[in-house]
N, C-alpha and C positions, 0 to 999 in steps of 0.2 A: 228161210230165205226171205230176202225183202225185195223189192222194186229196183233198188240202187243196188243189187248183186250186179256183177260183172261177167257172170256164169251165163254164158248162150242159150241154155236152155233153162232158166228161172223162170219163174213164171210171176206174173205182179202181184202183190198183195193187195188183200181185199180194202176200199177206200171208208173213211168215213167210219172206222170202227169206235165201237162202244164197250164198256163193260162193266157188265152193273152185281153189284150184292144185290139179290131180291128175296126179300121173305112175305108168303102170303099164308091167309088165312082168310075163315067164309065170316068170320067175327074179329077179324084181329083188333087189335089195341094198338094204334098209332106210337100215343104217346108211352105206351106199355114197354113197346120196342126197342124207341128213341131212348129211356131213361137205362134199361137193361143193358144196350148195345154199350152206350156211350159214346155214338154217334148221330150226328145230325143227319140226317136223309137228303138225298138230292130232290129226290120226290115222293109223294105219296097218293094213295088213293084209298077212299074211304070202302069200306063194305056198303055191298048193293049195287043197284043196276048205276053204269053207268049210260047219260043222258045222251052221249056219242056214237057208244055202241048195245045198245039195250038187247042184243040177244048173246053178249060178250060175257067174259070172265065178270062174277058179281064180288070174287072175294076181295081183302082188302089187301093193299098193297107197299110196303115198302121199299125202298129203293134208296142205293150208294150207289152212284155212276161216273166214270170219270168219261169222258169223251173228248171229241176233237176241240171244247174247250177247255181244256186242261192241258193236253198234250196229242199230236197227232200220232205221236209212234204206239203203237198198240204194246210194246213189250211194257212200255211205263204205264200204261190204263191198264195192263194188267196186274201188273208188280203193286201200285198204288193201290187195287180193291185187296188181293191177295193179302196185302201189310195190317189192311183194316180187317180183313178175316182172320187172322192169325194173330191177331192182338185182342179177339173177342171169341174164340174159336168154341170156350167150353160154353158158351152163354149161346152161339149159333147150335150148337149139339143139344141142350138144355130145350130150345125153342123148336126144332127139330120132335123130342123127345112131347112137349104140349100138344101135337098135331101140324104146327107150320112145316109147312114147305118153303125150304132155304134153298137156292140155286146162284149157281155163278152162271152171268149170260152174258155171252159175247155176239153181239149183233155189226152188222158190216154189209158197205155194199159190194157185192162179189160181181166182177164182171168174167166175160168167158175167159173160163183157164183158169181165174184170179185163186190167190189161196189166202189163210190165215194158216200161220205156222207155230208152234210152241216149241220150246226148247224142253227136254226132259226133265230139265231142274224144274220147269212154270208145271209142268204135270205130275210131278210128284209133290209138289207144294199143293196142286188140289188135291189130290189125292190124297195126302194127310189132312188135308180137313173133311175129308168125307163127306163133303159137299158135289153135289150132282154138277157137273157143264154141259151148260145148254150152247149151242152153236147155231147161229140163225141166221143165213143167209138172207140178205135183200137184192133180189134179182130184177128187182127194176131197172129201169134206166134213167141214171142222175141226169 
């Protein structure tokens, strides 16, 4: 269900969503990644402390993100990361397989009630990639 359903009792969807490929490691290889994937990253972060949050996650970070600059509607940020996973699926399995941790994360701000919703196609397409979904609400207030 979305926002603009017509259904009386829908409930709104979460604003401001995100959805990212992330693969981390306590040593990874940035460019190690990038050249394997055959994609460019939205963003990265190196191994070790970070200087923002120094008692934070220290591994290193890569990141495919599509967000509300790309597209607002969450089925297309998700369909988009999904197309780059499943265009590199055995190379995510392979780096899996080295010790990284590969995740699909959908981040959003959730107000009361609020949902993100998946069609069973969007969840069986993770599901064959055998990749973990991570769901992260942000419960603050925009």
């Amino acid at each position: 269900m979305n926002s603009e359903s017509t259904d009386p009792l829908s409930k709104p969807s979460w604003a401001l969503t995100a959805v990212a490929l992330l693969v981390k490691e306590s040593d990874l290889d940035l460019n190690s990644v990038t050249e394997k994937l055959g994609l460019q990253p939205s963003a990265v972060r190196m191994p070790g402390i970070d200087r923002w949050n120094p008692e934070g996650d220290t591994a290193g970070q890569w990141r495919l993100q599509c967000d509300e600059h790309t597209t607002r509607a969450f089925p297309e940020q998700l369909d988009t990361i999904l197309r780059a996973a499943e265009g590199c699926a055995d190379t995510l399995a392979a780096l899996r397989a080295e010790g990284c941790e590969v995740t699909i994360v959908v981040r959003g701000f959730a107000d009361n009630d609020s949902q993100v919703s998946f069609s069973a196609d969007e969840l069986a397409r993770v599901s064959r990639l055998n990749i973990p979904l991570k769901i992260i609400p942000n419960l603050n207030a925009r």
